[in-house]
Structures are given as structure tokens and as C-alpha cells.
C-alpha positions in Angstrom: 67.8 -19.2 -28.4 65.4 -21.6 -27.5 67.4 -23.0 -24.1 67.1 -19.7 -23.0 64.1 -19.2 -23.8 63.0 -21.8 -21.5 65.6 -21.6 -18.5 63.8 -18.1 -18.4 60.3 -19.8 -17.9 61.7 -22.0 -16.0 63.3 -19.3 -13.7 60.0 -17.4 -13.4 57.8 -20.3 -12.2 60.3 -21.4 -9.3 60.3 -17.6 -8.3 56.6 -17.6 -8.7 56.5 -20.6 -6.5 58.5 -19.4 -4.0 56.4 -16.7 -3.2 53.2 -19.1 -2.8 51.2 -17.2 -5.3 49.1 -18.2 -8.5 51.1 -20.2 -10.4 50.4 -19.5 -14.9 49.9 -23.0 -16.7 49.1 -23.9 -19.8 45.6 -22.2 -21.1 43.7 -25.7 -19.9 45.2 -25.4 -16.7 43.6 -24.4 -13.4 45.2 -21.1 -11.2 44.2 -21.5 -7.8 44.2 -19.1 -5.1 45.1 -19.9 -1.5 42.6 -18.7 0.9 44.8 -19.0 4.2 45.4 -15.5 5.7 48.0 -17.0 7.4 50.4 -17.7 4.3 49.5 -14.3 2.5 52.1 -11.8 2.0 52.0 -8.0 1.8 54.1 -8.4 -1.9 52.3 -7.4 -4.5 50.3 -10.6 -6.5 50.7 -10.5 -10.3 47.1 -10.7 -11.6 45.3 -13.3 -12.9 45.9 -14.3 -16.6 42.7 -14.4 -18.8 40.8 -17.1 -19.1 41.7 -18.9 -16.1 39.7 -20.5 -12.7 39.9 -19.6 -9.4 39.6 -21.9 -7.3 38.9 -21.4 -3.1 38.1 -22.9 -0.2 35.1 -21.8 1.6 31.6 -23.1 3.3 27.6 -23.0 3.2 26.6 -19.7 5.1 22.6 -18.5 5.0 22.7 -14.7 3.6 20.8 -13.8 6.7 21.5 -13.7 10.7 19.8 -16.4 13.4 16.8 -15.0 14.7 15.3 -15.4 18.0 11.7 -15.8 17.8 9.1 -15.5 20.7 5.2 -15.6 21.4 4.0 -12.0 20.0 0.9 -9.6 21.1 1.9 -9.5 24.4 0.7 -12.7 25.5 2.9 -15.0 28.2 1.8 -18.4 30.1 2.7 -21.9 30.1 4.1 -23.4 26.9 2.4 -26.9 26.7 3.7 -27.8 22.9 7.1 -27.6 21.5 7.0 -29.2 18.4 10.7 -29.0 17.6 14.4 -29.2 18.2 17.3 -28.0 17.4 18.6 -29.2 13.6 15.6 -29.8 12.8 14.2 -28.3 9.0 10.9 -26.0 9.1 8.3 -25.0 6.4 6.9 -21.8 6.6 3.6 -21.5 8.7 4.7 -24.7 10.8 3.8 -24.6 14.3 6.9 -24.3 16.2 5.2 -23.9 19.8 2.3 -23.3 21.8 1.0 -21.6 25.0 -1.8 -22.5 27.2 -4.4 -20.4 25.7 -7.2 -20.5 28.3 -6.7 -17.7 30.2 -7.1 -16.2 26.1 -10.2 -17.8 25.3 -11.8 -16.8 28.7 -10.8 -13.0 27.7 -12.3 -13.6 24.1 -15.5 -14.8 25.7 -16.0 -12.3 28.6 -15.6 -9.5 25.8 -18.3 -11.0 23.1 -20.5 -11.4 26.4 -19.7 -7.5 27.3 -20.6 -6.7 24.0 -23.6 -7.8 23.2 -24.8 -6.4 27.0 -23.8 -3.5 25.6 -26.0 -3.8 22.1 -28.6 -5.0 24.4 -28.8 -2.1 26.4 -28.1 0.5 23.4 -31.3 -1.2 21.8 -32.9 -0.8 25.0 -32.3 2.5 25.3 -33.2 3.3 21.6 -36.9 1.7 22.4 -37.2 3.9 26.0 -36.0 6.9 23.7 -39.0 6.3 20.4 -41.4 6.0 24.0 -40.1 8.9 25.3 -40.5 11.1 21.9 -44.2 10.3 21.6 -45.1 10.9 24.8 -43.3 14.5 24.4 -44.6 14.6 21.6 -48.1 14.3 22.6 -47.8 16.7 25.5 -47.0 19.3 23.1 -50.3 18.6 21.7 -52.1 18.4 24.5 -50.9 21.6 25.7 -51.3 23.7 22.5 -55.3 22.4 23.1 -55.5 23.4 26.1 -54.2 26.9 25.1 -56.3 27.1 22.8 -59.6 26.1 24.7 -58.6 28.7 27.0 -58.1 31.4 24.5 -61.7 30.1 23.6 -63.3 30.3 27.0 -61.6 33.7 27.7 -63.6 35.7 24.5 -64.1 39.0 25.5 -68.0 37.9 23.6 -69.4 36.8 27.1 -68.3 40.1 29.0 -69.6 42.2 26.2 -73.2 40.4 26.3 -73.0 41.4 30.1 -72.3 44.6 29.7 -74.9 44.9 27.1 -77.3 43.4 29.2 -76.3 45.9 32.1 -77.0 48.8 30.0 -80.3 47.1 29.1 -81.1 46.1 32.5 -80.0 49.7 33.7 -82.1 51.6 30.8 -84.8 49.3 31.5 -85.0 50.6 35.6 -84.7 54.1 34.8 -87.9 53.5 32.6 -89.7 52.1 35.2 -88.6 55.0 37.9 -89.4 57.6 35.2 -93.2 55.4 35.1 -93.7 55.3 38.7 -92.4 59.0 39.6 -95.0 60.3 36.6 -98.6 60.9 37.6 -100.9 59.5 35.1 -104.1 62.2 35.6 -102.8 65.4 36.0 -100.8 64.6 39.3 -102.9 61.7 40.4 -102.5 58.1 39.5 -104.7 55.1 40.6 -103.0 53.3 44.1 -103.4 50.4 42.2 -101.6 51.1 38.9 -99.0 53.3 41.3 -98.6 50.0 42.5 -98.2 47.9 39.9 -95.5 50.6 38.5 -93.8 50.4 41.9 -93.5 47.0 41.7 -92.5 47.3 37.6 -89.5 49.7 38.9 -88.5 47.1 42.0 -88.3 44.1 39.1 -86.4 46.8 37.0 -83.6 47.2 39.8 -83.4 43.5 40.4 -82.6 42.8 36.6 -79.8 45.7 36.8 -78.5 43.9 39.7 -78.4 40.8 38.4 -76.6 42.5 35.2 -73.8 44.2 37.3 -73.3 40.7 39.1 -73.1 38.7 35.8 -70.7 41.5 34.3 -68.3 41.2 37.7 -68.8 37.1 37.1 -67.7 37.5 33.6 -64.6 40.2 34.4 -63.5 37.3 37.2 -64.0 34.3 34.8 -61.6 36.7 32.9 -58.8 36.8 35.0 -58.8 33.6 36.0 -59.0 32.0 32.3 -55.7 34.3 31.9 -53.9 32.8 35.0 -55.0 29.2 33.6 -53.8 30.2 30.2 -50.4 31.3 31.8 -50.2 27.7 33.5 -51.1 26.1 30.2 -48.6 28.1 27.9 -45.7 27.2 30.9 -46.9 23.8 30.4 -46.4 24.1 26.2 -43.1 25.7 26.6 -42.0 22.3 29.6 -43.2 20.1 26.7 -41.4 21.2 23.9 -38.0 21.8 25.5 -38.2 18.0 26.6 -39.1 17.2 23.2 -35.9 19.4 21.7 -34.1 17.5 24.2 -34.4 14.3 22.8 -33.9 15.3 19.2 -30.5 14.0 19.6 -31.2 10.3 20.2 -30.1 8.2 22.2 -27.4 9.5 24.6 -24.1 8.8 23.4 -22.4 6.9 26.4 -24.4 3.8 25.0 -22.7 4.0 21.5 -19.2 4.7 23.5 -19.7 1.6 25.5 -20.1 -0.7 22.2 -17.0 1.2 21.2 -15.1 -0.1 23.9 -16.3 -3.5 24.4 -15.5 -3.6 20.5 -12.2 -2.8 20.8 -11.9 -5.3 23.9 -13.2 -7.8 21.7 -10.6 -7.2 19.0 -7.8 -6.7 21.0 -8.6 -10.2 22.5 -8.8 -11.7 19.0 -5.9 -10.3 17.9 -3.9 -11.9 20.8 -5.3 -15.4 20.4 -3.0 -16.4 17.4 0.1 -15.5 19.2 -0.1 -18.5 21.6 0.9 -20.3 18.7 4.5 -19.9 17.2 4.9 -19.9 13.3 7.9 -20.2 11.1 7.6 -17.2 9.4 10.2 -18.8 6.5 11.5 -22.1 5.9 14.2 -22.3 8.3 16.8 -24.8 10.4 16.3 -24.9 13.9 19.8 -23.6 15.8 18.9 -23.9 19.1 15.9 -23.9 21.8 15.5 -21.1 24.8 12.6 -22.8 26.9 11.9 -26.0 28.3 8.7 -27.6 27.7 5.5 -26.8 29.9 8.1 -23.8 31.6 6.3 -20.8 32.0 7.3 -17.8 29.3 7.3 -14.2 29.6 6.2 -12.3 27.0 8.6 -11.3 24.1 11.2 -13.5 25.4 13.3 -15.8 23.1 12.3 -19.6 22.6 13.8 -20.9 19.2 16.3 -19.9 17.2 15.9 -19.8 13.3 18.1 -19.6 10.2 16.4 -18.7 7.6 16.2 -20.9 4.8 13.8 -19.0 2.3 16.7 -17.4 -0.4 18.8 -20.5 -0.2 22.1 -21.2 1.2 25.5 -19.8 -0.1 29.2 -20.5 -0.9 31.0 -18.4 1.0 35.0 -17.5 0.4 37.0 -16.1 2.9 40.1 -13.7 2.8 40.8 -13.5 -1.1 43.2 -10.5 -1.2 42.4 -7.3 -3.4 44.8 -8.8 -6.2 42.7 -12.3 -5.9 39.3 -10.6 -6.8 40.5 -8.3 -9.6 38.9 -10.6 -12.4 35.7 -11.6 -10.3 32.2 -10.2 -11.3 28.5 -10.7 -10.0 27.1 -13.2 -12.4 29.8 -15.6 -13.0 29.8 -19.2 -13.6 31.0 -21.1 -10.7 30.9 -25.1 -9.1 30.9 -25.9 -5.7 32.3 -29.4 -4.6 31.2 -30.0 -0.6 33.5 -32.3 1.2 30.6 -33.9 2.5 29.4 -34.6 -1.3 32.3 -34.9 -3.3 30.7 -36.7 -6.2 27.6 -34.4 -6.4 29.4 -30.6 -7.8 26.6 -27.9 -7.4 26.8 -25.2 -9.9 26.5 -21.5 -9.2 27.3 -18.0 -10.0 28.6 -14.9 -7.9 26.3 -13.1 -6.6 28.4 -10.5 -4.4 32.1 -9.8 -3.5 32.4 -8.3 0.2 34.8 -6.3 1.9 35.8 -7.7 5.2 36.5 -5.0 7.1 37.6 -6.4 10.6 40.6 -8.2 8.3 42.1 -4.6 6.2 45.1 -3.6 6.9 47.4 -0.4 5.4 48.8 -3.2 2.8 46.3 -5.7 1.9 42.4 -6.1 1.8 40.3 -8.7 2.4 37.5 -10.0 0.4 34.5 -12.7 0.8 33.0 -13.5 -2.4 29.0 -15.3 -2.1 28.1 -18.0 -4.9 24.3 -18.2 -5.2 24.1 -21.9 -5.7 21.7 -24.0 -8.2 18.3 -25.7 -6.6 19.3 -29.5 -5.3 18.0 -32.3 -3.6 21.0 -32.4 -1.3 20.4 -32.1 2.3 22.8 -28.7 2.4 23.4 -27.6 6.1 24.9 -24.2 7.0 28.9 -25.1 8.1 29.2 -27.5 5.0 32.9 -26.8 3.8 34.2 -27.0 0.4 35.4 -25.7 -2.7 34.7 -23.7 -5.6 36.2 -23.3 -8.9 34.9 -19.6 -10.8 35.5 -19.4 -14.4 36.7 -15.9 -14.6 36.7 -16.2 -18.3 34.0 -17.8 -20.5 
């Protein structure tokens, strides 16, 4: 029982061998997995016993694309630093570039110089404007005064004493022509005292006729105190709409031009950083689009980056559906780098990716990403190696 027992093992692994797929060794074996699409076969592939180690070849990929950086904001000019070259290794914030930034400092300066014309003339304006209040301000007063002096000079008190005085004078003359017209004996009176009545009754009519005058004066005085009154009220009404006008303040276009020389301003600050070109992450320089002191066009492409920031990774290629059965994020894994065969890097999975562009009806692909453990090694994207994942603790 027991020869055949084992010419049935034995059988097995030779057919198991033939078809160039995992081979099952002892429990402190390792299976491997061959990675070559070019030796896989549509068969179906026995999966992997418990407890086993796949092992398969792969290299150091970044988990991001190559980016093409160039100058931002808009800006172009002369680039008159390059700082790097391709291969080399960058921390974030370095300096990769620079443009000729004098064209950038002259637009910085013109606008801080058209600003603070424009404060200067907005303060300007804002003194001319307080003037310009108190003077309205005091023509309304002055106007209102001489309103009211008017109103004062144009009582109706100085053409009532005239009219009193012309019914004075008036009685007064009818008194005297009543004394001169009446005989004093009988109907005889004295040529003297007739006289002296006479002339009585003559001052009489001069008094009434200087009372009619003074009462025409006063009635004159009248309408000419109402036509200076209508002047003077014309004046008041001139005064105050100038004053209402400027209730408002200063006129706006002054506060609109500090608006716009600010935003000049800050547009030109702004701009001023972007003649120099930062690493945005730690990164490895691929390659190098412009020539030193060559003249670059906004936007356009002057160094190539990798990103460095999250680390490189191990990255398999074309494990088959059958290969990646036992595989799951978080296992243990070591990666041994031809170029640093005595230095293994430990890891763990930390994704297994369809390949698409490799499917076919019978057999998917897979990549599977090991996040590797921080090291002092100078790792490179390209690196090849291996890597051995404990499926089973």
C-alpha cells in the first residue's frame, strides 16, 4: 500500500510539473508563481494550498503618474536658473527654476505707485468735499437772514404809519379850509387873521401832500422788498439743493479707482511667486523641457516629476485570476531588489489590480502593489526584483 501510495504522489507532481504551475511541497516549502504571460496557459491552475508563499517577480513603480510642471499665474520670460536635472531627488518647496522677474517687479511697483495716487487724490477730494459742505452750508445761513431782514423791512408797520399820517395830515387841511372859509364877526374876519388862516390852510395841504407821497414811498418800498425777497428765497432754495447734493460724500469714482488699482496691485503680487518653480512633493526629476536662459511661454512644460511623497511600490505583473485567489490587502510580504540583494525590504499588500488591456475570454490578469517599509536605500522607480507574500500567517 505504501508504494503506491507514493508512485501516486510521485505521478501527480511530474503532471503538475509538466504543466509549469505551482508545484505543493512540504508545509516549509515555498510555492512560487511564474509571472511570465508568455508561459501561462488557459488550463485551469489548482489553487494555492494553505499556508504557503507566493513568490513573484516585479519592480519599484511610484503609485502616481509623471507630472509636467510649469511657471503658473500666467507669467512667461526668460528662465535665468535651473537648479536641476534629470535623476536628480527633490524636497518639497525646493526651487526647481526661475524666470527673470523684472518685468514683475516693475508691474508690482507701477501699481503700489497708482495706488497710493489714487488714496491721494480720494483724500484730496474728501478735504475739497468738508470745504465745500461749509461753505453750502453757510450760504444756507446767509440766505435764511437775508429772508428774514427782508420780511423785516417789508412790515406792513411803516405803510400803516403813512396812512395814518395821511388821514392826519388830510383831517388836519380840511380844519384849516373849514377856519379860513368861516368868518369870525358875523361875516367879517380881520385881513390879517384871514391871512394867517390862509396861510394855516396852505401849510395844511403841504403836510397832506407830503403824507400821500410818503404813503406811495412806503407802497413802492413794498414791492420792491417783495421782488428782493423773491431773489433771496431763490437764493435759499440754490443753497440748499447744493448742500443736499453733497450729502452723499465724496463722489464715488474716487473710491472705484482705489478699487481698481487695488486689485492691480494684487493681481501683480499674486504673479510674483510664480517666476519661481517649487516642488510641490518630494519627487525624482524624469526629465527637463527647457534649456537654460531660453525664453518660456506661459503654462508650458519645463520638468518632469515623480512624485515621491507616499513612497515607492512593488509592483507584480500578470498573476492570473487562479494566482491571486489567496491574496488580501494587508498581508505580510518581502521584497528582495536585484540591485540590493542582501538588504530584503519588508511590506504588505496594499491593492490587487485588474489589468484590463491583458483580459482575455479565458484568463485575467492581475497586478498586485506592496506598500514597502521606510529605508535608507536609495530606491529608484525601475528597480526589479522579487517578492515573497505569506498568504498564510
Amino acid at each position: 500500500m505504501k508504494a503506491k501510495h507514493w508512485s501516486f504522489i510521485i505521478v501527480a507532481v511530474l503532471l503538475l510539473a509538466a504543466c509549469n504551475r505551482t508545484v505543493e511541497m512540504p508545509a516549509s516549502a515555498i510555492e512560487t508563481v511564474e509571472t511570465d504571460a508568455s508561459t501561462a496557459e488557459a488550463t485551469p491552475v489548482a489553487p494555492i494550498p494553505e499556508g504557503r508563499t507566493v513568490v513573484a517577480d516585479g519592480e519599484l513603480a511610484s503609485p502616481y503618474p509623471n507630472l509636467a510642471l510649469g511657471f503658473g499665474g500666467g507669467v512667461s520670460g526668460q528662465m535665468t536658473v535651473l537648479n536641476v536635472k534629470a535623476g536628480d531627488k527633490v524636497a518639497a518647496g525646493d526651487v526647481l527654476a526661475e524666470l527673470d522677474a523684472t518685468d514683475l517687479l516693475r508691474a508690482v511697483a507701477d501699481a503700489e505707485l497708482t495706488l497710493a495716487r489714487a488714496k491721494a487724490d480720494r483724500d484730496q477730494a474728501q478735504v475739497q468735499w468738508e470745504r465745500d459742505v461749509a461753505e453750502a452750508e453757510q450760504s444756507v445761513i446767509n440766505a435764511q437772514r437775508a429772508i428774514t431782514s427782508t420780511v423785516l423791512q417789508g412790515s406792513n408797520t411803516t405803510i400803516e404809519e403813512a396812512r395814518t399820517a395821511l388821514e392826519r395830515a388830510r383831517k388836519t387841511e380840511d380844519d384849516a379850509w373849514k377856519t379860513y372859509q368861516t368868518p369870525l364877526f358875523g361875516e367879517w374876519t380881520p385881513d390879517d387873521i384871514k391871512l394867517d388862516n390862509y396861510n394855516a390852510w396852505l401849510s395844511a395841504r403841504r403836510e397832506r401832500e407830503l403824507a400821500e407821497m410818503r404813503l406811495r414811498d412806503a407802497l413802492n418800498a413794498q414791492g420792491v422788498r417783495g421782488l428782493d425777497r423773491d431773489s433771496r428765497e431763490a437764493d435759499l432754495a440754490q443753497a440748499e439743493r447744493k448742500l443736499a447734493a453733497l450729502q452723499d460724500g465724496v463722489a464715488p469714482s474716487y473710491d472705484r479707482a482705489i478699487e481698481d488699482a487695488e486689485r492691480e496691485l494684487k493681481k501683480a503680487q499674486d504673479a510674483l511667486p510664480h517666476a519661481k518653480l517649487t516642488a510641490p512633493w518630494p519627487a525624482l526629476v524624469m526629465a527637463l523641457s527647457v534649456a537654460p536662459q531660453a525664453q518660456v511661454a506661459a503654462g508650458s512644460p519645463v520638468v518632469t516629476l515623480l512624485s515621491l511623497e507616499d513612497g515607492l511600490r512593488f509592483v507584480t505583473q500578470n498573476l492570473s485570476e487562479q494566482h491571486v485567489a489567496t491574496l488580501r490587502p494587508g498581508q505580510k510580504a518581502t521584497v528582495t531588489l536585484r540591485t540590493f540583494p542582501e538588504t530584503p525590504l519588508e511590506g504588505t499588500v496594499e491593492a490587487i489590480v485588474p489589468q484590463t488591456e491583458t483580459q482575455n475570454a479565458t484568463d485575467a490578469r492581475f497586478a498586485v502593489h506592496i506598500r514597502l517599509a521606510p529605508t535608507d536605500l536609495n530606491l529608484l522607480p525601475g528597480l526589479t526584483g522579487r517578492v515573497e507574500i505569506l498568504t498564510e500567517e
